[in-house]
C-alpha positions in Angstrom: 0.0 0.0 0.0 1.3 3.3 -0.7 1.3 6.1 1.9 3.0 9.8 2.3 5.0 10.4 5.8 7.0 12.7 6.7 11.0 12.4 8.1 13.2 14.1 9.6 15.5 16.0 6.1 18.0 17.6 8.3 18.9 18.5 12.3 19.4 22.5 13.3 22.1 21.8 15.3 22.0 21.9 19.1 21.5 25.8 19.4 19.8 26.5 16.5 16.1 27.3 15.2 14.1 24.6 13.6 12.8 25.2 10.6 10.5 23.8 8.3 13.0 22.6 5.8 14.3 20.3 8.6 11.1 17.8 7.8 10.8 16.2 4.2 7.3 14.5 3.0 7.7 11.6 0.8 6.0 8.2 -0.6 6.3 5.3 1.4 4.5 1.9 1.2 3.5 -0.4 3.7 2.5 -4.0 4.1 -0.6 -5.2 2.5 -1.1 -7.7 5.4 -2.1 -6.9 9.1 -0.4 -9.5 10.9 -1.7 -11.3 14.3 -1.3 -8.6 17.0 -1.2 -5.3 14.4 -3.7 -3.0 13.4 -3.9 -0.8 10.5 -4.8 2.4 11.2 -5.8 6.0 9.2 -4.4 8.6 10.5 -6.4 11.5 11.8 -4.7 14.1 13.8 -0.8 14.5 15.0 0.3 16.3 18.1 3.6 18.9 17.4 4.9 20.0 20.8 8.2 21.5 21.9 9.7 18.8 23.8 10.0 17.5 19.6 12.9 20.0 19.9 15.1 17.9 21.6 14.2 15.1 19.5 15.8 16.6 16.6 18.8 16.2 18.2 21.5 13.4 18.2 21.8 13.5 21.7 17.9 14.3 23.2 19.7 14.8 27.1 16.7 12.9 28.4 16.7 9.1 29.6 13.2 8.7 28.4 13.2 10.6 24.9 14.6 8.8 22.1 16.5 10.9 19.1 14.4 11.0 15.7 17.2 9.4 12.7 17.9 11.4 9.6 15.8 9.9 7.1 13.7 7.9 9.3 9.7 8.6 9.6 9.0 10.8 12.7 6.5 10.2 15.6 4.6 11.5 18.5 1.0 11.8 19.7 -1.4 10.7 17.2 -5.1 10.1 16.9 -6.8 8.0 14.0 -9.3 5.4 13.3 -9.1 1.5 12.9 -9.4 0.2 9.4 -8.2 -3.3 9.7 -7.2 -5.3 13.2 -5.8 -8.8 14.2 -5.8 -7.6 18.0 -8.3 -8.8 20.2 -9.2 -5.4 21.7 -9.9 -3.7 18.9 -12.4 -3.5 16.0 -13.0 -1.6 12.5 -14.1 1.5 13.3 -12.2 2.5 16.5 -10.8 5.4 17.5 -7.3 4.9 18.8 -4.4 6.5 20.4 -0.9 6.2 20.7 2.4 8.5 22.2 4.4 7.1 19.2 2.6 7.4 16.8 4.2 7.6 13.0 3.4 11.0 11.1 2.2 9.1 8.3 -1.0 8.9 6.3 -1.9 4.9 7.5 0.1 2.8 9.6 0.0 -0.3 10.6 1.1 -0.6 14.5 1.2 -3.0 17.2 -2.2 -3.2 18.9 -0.4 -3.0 22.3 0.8 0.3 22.2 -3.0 1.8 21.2 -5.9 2.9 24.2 -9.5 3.1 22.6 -10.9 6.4 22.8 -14.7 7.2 24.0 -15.4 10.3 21.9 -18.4 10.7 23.8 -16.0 12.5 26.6 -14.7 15.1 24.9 -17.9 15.8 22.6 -16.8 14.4 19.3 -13.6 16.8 19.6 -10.6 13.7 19.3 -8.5 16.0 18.9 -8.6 16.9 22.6 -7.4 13.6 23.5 -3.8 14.9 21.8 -4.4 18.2 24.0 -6.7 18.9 27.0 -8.1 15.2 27.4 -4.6 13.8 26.9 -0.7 14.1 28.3 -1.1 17.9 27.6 -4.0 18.2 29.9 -2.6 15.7 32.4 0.8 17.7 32.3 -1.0 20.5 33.6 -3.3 18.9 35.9 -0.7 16.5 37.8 1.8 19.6 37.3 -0.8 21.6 39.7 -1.9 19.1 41.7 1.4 17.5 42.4 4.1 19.9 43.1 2.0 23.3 42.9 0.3 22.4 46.3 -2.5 24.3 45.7 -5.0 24.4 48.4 -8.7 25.9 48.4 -9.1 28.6 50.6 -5.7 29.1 51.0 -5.7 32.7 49.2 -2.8 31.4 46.4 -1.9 33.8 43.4 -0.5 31.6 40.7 1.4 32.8 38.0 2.0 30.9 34.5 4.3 32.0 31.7 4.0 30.8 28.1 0.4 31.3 29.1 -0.8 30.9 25.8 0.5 27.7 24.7 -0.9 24.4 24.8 0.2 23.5 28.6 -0.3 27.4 30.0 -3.5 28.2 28.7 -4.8 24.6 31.1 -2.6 24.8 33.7 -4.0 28.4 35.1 -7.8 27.5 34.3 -6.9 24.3 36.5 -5.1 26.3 39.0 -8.1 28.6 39.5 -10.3 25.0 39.6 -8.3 23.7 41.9 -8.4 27.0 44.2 -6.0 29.8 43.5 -7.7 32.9 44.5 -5.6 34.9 41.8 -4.3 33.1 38.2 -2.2 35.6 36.6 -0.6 34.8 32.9 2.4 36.2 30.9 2.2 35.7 27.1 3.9 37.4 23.9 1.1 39.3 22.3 -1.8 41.3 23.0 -4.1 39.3 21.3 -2.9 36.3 23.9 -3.0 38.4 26.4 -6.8 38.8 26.0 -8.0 35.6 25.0 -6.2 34.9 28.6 -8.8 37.0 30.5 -11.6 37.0 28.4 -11.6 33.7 27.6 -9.3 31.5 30.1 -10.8 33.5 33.5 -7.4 35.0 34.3 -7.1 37.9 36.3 -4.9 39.5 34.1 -2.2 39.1 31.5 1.1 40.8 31.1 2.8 40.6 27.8 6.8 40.8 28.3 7.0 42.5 25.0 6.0 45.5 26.6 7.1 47.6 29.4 8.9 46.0 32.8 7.3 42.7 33.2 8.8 42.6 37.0 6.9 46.3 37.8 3.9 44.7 35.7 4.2 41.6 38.5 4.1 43.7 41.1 1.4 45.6 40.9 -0.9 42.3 39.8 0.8 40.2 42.1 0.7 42.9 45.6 1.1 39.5 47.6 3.8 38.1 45.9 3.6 34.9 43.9 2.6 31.3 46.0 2.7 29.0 43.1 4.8 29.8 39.3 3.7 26.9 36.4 6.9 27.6 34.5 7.0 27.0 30.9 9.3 29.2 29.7 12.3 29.2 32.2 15.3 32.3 31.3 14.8 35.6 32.0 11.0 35.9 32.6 11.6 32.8 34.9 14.2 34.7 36.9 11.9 37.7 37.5 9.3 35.7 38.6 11.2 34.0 40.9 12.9 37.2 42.7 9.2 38.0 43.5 8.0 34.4 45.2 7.1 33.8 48.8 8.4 32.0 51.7 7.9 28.4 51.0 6.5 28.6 47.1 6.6 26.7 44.8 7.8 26.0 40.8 6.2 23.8 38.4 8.9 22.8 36.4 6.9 22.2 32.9 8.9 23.4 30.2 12.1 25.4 29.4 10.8 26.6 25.8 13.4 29.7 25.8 16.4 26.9 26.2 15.0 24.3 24.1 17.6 25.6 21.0 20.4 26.0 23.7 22.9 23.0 25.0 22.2 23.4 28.6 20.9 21.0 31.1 17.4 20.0 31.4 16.3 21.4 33.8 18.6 24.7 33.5 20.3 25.7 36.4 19.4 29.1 37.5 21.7 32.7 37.6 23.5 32.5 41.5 21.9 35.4 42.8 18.2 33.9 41.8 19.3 30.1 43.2 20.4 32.3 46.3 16.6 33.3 45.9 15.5 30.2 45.8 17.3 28.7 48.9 16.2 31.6 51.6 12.9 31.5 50.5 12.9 27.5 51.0 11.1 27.5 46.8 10.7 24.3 45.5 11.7 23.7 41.9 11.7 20.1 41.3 11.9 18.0 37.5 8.5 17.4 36.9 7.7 14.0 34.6 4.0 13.3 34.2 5.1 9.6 33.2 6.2 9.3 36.2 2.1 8.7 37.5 0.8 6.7 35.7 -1.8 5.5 38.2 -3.0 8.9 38.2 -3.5 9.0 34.3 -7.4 7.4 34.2 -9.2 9.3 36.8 -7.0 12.3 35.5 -8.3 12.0 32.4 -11.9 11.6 33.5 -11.5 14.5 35.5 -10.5 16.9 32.6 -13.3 15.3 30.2 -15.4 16.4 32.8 -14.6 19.9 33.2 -14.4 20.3 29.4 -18.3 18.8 29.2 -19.1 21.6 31.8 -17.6 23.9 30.3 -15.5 24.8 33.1 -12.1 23.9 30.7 -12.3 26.3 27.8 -10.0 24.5 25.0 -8.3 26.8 22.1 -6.2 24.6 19.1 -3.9 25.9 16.0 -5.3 23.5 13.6 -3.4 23.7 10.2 -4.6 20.9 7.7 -2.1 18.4 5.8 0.5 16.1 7.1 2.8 18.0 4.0 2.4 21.0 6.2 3.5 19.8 9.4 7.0 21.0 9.3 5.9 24.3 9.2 3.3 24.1 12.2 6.2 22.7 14.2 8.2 26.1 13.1 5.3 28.5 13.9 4.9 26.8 17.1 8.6 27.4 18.4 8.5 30.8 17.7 5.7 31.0 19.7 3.3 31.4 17.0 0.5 29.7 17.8 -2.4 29.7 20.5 -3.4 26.8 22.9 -2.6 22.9 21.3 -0.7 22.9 17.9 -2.7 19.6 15.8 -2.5 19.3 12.2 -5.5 17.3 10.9 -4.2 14.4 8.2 -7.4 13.3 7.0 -11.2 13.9 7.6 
């Protein structure tokens, strides 16, 4: 059978800017067979997200991120439908999931690595299930939940940078669910900035493209900062940080501003804000949502829940055409985009 997917052309370079040119889509062809075990499957929608960055690189610096090959088909989140199986769990007709999933127009995979979707959860959006309903949304959630130590009543202001993107734009609408008193987001555009308040319920949004984000802070923030979802790390990170409380705390999500630089994950911070850090007893601690697994199911349920009720508003970047996902991944690491970045590969 003959197929298009798209590989990886060309790497940036450890410091440098992806581009589009760095993917190549070309004609492929797969077996005509589903063997016992595999399941053919149609592609419907692919997840781009930046931890992909350090995937185009030889060396990814994680333990649990393997490198994409020159030439070889990439993969991540993918959603699609069942068009052949020879597993005992699944049928024609299924929707299915996987975290390694190929970019690729049909695929035929091993039945063990797919979970059946309900699209009844997420109102017929499957989609969602690469975003709010899926490791996106339970990034956020298990992010807040497990080192943000949120507690109602307790009067927290969080604050979230990259407040826009996929993970930010959840994470503070959790927060506030979860009971921050004050959700405050910083994002790189006005139009952001407002879809933050008027659609997200933030308090406010501060765009650190214009005037002194730490003055900005201080006057939204006149209690300092209890809880900081960080997906930016650098600079904004460090002013931040100079204005959190006595025993706060960091979500350590992403490091988007160091994903094209060979440092560390996670960075290690300027001395004088790690001297910060220490007196103010802040936690900062790696944060891997694949390290609870346990908690993915009722996780999941939970943010299916709050997206039936309306209570988790959901805004994607859709861009149509697996030929075009090279250029979503660009737009999204130049910070491009708004909420989840999915390109749809087939109706």
């Amino acid at each position: 059978m003959i197929i298009q997917r798209v590989v990886l052309n060309s790497r940036p370079g450890k410091n440098g800017v992806p581009v589009a040119e760095n993917f190549r889509l070309e004609q492929s062809t797969i077996a005509d067979t589903v063997q016992a075990g595999q399941v053919r499957v149609k592609t419907l929608y692919l997840s781009v997200d930046p931890y992909m960055r350090c995937r185009m690189n030889e060396d990814t610096g994680s333990d649990y991120l393997q490198p994409w090959q020159l030439s070889e088909v990439a993969d991540g989140g993918g959603v699609g439908v069942v068009q052949e199986s020879k597993h005992d769990n699944f049928a024609e007709g299924d929707f299915v999931t996987s975290f390694t999933w190929p970019w690729q127009t049909v695929a035929i995979l091993d039945g063990s690595l797919l979970q059946k979707l309900v699209p009844q959860l997420v109102n017929g959006r499957l989609s969602y299930f690469l975003g709010a309903a899926g490791i996106t949304g339970l990034t956020a959630l298990l992010g807040v939940r497990e080192k943000g130590h949120v507690a109602v009543g307790a009067n927290q202001t969080m604050v979230v940078s990259g407040a826009a993107g996929a993970c930010g734009s959840l994470a503070g609408q959790i927060g506030r669910l979860e009971g921050c008193s004050r959700v405050v987001g910083i994002a790189g555009t006005d139009e952001k900035c407002s879809i933050l308040v008027q659609e997200m319920g933030f308090d406010a949004a501060i765009n650190y493209k214009k005037g002194n984000v730490a003055e900005q802070l201080r006057e939204l923030c006149p209690g300092g900062v209890d809880v900081y979802f960080d997906n930016v790390g650098g600079d904004i990170s460090d002013t931040v940080i100079s204005q959190m409380n006595q025993n706060s705390h960091i979500i350590l999500c992403g490091q988007i501003s160091q994903y094209n630089k060979d440092v560390p994950y996670p960075p290690p911070l300027p001395p004088d804000i790690e001297k910060i850090r220490k007196e103010r007893n802040i936690t900062r601690e790696r944060f891997l949502v694949l390290n609870y697994m346990d908690k993915h199911e009722a996780s999941i349920l939970q943010l299916c829940q709050w997206i039936q009720e309306g209570k988790l508003k959901v805004r994607e970047t859709m861009v149509e055409g697996l030929a075009n996902i090279g250029a979503a991944f660009q737009s999204m690491m130049s910070g491009g985009n708004i909420g989840k970045q999915i390109v749809s590969v087939s109706k």
